[in-house]
C-alpha positions in Angstrom: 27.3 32.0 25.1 25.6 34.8 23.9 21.9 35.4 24.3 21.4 35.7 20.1 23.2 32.3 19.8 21.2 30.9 22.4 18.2 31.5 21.1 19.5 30.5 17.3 20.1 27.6 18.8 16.9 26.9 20.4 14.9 28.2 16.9 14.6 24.3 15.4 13.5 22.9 18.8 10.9 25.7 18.7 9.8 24.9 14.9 9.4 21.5 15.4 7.6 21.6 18.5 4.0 21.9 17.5 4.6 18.8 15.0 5.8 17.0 18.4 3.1 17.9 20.8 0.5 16.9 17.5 2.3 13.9 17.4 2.0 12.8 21.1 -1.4 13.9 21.6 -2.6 12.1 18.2 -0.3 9.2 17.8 1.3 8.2 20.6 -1.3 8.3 23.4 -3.9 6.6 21.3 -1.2 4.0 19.9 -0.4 3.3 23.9 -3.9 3.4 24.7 -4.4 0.5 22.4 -1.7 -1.6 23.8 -2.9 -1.1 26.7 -6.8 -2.0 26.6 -5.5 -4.7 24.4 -4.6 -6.5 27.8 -8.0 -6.2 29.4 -11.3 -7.4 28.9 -14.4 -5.5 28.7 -14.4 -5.4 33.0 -11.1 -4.1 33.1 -9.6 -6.8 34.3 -5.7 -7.8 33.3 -6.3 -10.7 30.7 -4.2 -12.8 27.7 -7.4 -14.1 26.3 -7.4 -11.3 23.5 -4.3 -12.4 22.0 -5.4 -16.2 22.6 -8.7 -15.7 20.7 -7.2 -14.1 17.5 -4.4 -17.4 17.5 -7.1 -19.5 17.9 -8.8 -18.1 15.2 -8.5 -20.2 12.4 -9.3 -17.0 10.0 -6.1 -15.4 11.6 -3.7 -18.0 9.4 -5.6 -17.2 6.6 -5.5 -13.8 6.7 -1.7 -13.7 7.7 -1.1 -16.1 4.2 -3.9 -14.1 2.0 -1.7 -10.3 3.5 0.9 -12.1 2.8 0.3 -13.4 -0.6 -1.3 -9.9 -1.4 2.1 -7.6 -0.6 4.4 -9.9 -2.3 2.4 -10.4 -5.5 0.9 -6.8 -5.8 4.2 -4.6 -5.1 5.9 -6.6 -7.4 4.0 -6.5 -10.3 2.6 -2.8 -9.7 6.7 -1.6 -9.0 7.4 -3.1 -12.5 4.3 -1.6 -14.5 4.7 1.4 -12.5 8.7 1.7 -13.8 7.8 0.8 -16.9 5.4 3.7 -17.4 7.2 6.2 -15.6 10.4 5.5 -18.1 8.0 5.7 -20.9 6.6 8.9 -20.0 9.3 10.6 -18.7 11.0 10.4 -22.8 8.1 12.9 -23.4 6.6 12.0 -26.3 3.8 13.7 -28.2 1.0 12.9 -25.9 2.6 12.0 -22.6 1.1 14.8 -20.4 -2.0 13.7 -21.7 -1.0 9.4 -21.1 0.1 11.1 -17.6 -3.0 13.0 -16.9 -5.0 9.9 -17.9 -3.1 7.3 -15.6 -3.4 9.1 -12.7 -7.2 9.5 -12.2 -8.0 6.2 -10.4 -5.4 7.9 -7.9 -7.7 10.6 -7.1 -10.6 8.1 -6.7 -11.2 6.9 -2.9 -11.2 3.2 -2.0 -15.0 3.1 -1.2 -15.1 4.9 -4.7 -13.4 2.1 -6.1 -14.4 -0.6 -4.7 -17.9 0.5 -5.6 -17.4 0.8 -8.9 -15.9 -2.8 -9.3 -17.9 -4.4 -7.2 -21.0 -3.4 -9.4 -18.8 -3.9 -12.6 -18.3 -7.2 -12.0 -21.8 -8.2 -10.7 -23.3 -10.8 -13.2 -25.4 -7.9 -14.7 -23.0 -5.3 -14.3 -20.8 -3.3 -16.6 -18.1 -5.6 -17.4 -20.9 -8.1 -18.8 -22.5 -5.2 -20.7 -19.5 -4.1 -22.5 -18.4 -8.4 -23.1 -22.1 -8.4 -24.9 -21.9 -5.5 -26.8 -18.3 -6.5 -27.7 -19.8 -10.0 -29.2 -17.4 -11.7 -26.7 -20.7 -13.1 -24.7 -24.0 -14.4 -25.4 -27.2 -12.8 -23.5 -27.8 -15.8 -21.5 -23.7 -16.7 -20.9 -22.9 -14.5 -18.2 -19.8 -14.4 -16.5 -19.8 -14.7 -13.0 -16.5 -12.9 -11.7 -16.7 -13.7 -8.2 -17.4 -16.9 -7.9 -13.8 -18.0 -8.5 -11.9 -20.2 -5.9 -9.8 -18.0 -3.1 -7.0 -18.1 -5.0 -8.6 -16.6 -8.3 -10.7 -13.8 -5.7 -7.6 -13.1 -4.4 -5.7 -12.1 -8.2 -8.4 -10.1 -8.8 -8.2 -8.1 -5.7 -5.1 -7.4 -7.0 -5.4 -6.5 -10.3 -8.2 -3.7 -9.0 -5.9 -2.6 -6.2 -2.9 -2.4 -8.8 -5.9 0.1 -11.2 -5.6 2.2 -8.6 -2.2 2.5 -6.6 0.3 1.9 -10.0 -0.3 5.8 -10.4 0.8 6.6 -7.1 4.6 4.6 -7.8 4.3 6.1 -11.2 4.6 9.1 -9.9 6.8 9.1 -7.6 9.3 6.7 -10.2 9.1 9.8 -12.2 9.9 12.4 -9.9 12.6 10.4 -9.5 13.6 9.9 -13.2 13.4 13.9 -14.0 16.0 14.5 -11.4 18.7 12.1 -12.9 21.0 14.5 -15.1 21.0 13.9 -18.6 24.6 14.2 -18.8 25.1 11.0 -17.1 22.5 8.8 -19.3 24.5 10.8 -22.2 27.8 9.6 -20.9 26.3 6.0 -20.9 25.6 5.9 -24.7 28.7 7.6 -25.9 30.8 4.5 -23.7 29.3 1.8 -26.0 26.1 1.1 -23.5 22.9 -0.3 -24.4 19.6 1.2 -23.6 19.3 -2.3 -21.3 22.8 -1.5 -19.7 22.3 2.3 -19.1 18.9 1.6 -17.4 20.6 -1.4 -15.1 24.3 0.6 -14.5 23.1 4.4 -14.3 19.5 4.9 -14.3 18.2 2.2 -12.0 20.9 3.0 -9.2 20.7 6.6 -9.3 16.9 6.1 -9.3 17.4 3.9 -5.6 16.2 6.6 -3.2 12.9 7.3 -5.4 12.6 3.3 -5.7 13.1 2.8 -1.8 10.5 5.7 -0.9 7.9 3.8 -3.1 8.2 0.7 -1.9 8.3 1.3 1.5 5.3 3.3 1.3 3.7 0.4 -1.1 4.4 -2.2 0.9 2.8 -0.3 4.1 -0.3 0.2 2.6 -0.4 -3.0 1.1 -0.2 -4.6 4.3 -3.2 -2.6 5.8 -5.4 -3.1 2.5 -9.3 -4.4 3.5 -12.0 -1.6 2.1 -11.7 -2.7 -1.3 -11.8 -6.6 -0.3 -14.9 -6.0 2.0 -17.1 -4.1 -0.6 -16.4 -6.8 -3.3 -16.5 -10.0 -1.4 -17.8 -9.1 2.2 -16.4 -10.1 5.6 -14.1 -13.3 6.1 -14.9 -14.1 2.2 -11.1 -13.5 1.4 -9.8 -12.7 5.0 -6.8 -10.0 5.3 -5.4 -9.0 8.8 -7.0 -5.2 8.8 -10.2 -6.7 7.8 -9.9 -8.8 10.9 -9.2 -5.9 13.1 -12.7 -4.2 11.6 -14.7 -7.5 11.9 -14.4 -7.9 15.5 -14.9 -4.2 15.9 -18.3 -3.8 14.0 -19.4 -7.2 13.4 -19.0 -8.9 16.9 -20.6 -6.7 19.4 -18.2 -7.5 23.1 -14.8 -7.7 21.2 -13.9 -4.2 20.8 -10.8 -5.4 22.9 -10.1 -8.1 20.5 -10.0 -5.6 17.8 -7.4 -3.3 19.7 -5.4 -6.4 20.0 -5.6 -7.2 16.7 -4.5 -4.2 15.4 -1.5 -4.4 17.8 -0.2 -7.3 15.8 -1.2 -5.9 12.3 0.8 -2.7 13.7 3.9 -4.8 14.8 3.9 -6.8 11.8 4.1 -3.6 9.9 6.7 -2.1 12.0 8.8 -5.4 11.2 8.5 -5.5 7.6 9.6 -2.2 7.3 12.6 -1.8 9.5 13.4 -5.3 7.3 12.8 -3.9 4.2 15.0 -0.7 5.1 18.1 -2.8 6.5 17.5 -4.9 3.3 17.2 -2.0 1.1 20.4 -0.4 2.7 18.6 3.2 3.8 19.9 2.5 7.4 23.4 2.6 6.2 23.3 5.2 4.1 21.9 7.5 7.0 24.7 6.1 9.3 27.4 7.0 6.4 
């Protein structure tokens, strides 16, 4: 083999080595680290009782049914507003840039940002009262107390504030998606006889599938690790979630920092196993294999 070959062949490896070194320095040490320390206590000594205080923990149900509840509920509905939108806007319409430019700026706001602002909207005299007054909705003296709902109610509203602000992000990926379907084949759909209904379900939804797997995935990722916007509205263990978990025994309980690391080994495998789900589901692995 010839020295120019050689070294063609070794240019990839080359280019892709600083991501790898980056990778094991920043991800993969600390991520063994964890697992590690996870099995000690706070003398170093080789111990189970991390793990058995989290199943003990009769939060840790909780906030395994209240993650749960949260991903299922919230992908859903923000995958369906977030198509619907993304079809609306991409028939460009007088005014679309300016719908688009409008939907995505709580995507550019950050989750303290955001659950600041709610949190003081929906304080008994915040904005959302003001504008219910000034709308004649509510008296002066009837104000609406938003979070003192059951945990079921707390918990739809968590949503709906976390749908505000991540329905952009599907949005725009859904449309990326849509622009690059050609024309000619949506054409070729009408001119057979199809429906709008049946040209969305036949042609556009299927060639839409890798955009539609990419946001999901992603979604239901984040989803899972959700807990900023539930602390700074409600406050610890009010509405428990699994990530919130991980921070409350970090900051909250001083002595269980190795609690915490174990505790975010489990919120780390149970995202690992709802994703490589979702993709065998989904059909990605076989489509790489093909």
């Amino acid at each position: 083999m010839s020295t120019q070959r050689l070294e063609k062949r070794w240019i990839p490896y080359i280019l892709i080595a600083p991501t790898i070194i980056y990778y094991l320095i920043f991800w993969v040490r600390p991520v063994i680290t964890a697992i590690v320390y996870s099995f000690f206590d706070e003398n170093n000594i080789f111990t189970l009782n991390n793990y058995i205080t989290i199943f003990k923990d009769p939060y840790f149900k909780q906030a395994v049914f209240n993650t749960s509840f949260f991903v299922i509920v919230s992908v859903t509905l923000e995958f369906v507003i977030a198509l619907m939108l993304a079809l609306i806007i991409n028939k460009k319409f007088r005014g679309s840039q300016v719908l688009l430019s409008i939907a995505l700026i709580p995507m550019a706001l950050p989750a303290v940002a955001v659950g600041a602002m709610w949190s003081s909207g929906f304080a008994s005299y915040g904005w959302m009262n003001s504008i219910l007054y000034h709308l004649g909705i509510i008296d002066a003296n009837q104000k609406i107390v938003f979070l003192a709902g059951n945990d079921f109610q707390s918990l739809m509203l968590i949503i709906l504030i976390d749908a505000w602000q991540v329905i952009p992000f599907m949005m725009v990926i859904l449309l990326a998606g849509l622009q690059g379907i050609p024309k000619d084949s949506i054409e070729a759909g009408y001119i057979f006889g199809g429906t709008k209904f049946t040209v969305l379900r036949k042609i556009t939804i299927p060639m839409l599938k890798p955009s539609i797997q990419t946001a999901l995935i992603l979604r239901i990722i984040s989803a899972i690790q959700v807990w900023l916007i539930v602390v700074m509205i409600y406050g610890y263990r009010r509405i428990p979630v699994l990530l919130e978990e991980v921070v409350f025994y970090k900051e909250q309980i001083l002595g269980f920092y190795r609690v915490a690391l174990a505790y975010s080994v489990i919120v780390s495998v149970i995202v690992s196993i709802v994703s490589i789900i979702y993709l065998k589901v989904s059909g990605a692995f076989e489509k790489e294999e093909s």
